[in-house]
C-alpha positions, 0 to 999 in steps of 0.5 A: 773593456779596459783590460781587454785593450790593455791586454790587446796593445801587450800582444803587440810588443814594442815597436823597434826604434830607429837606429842613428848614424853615430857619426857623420856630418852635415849634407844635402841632398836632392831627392828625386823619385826613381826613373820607372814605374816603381812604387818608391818605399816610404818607409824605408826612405823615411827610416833612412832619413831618420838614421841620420838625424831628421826628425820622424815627423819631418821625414814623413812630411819630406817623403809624402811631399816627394811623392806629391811635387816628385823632387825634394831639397832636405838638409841632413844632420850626420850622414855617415856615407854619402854613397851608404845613403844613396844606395838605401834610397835607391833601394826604396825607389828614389834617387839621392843626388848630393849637393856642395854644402856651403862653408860655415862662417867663423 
């Protein structure tokens, strides 16, 4: 039995990492489901969020939060391109609006 499983989780390769943004910076966005009855794509959302340095899990949580209250505030580690960003989000059906980031002390 256990060499049946084992050969059955071998067919099924590796599961592709999540590329980052290798350079960016700190910024926060307000996101929003698109106007329309588009189903958004969560898993492209949570990707795009990934990519610029928020955990999996939080990603997750943030875009299943998103679809439950319709609006989100999520603080972004590096992003590389505000406008990059926006256009992936609204790909996958929701909208991005960037927010000032207040200046860091020092």
């Amino acid at each position: 039995m256990d060499s049946l499983l084992k050969e059955r989780l071998e067919r099924l390769g590796q599961i592709p990492a999540v590329s980052h943004a290798l350079s960016g910076s700190p910024a926060s966005f307000i996101l929003g489901l698109a106007s329309g009855h588009m189903v958004p794509k969560t898993i492209s959302a949570t990707r795009a969020l990934v990519r610029r340095g928020m955990p999996l899990l939080t990603a997750k949580r943030t875009i299943e939060r998103l679809l439950l209250d319709r609006r989100v505030i999520v603080d972004l580690p590096m992003v590389e391109d505000t406008d990059v960003l926006t256009a992936e989000l609204a790909d996958a059906g929701i909208h991005a609006q960037g927010t000032v980031q207040p200046k860091q002390p020092g």
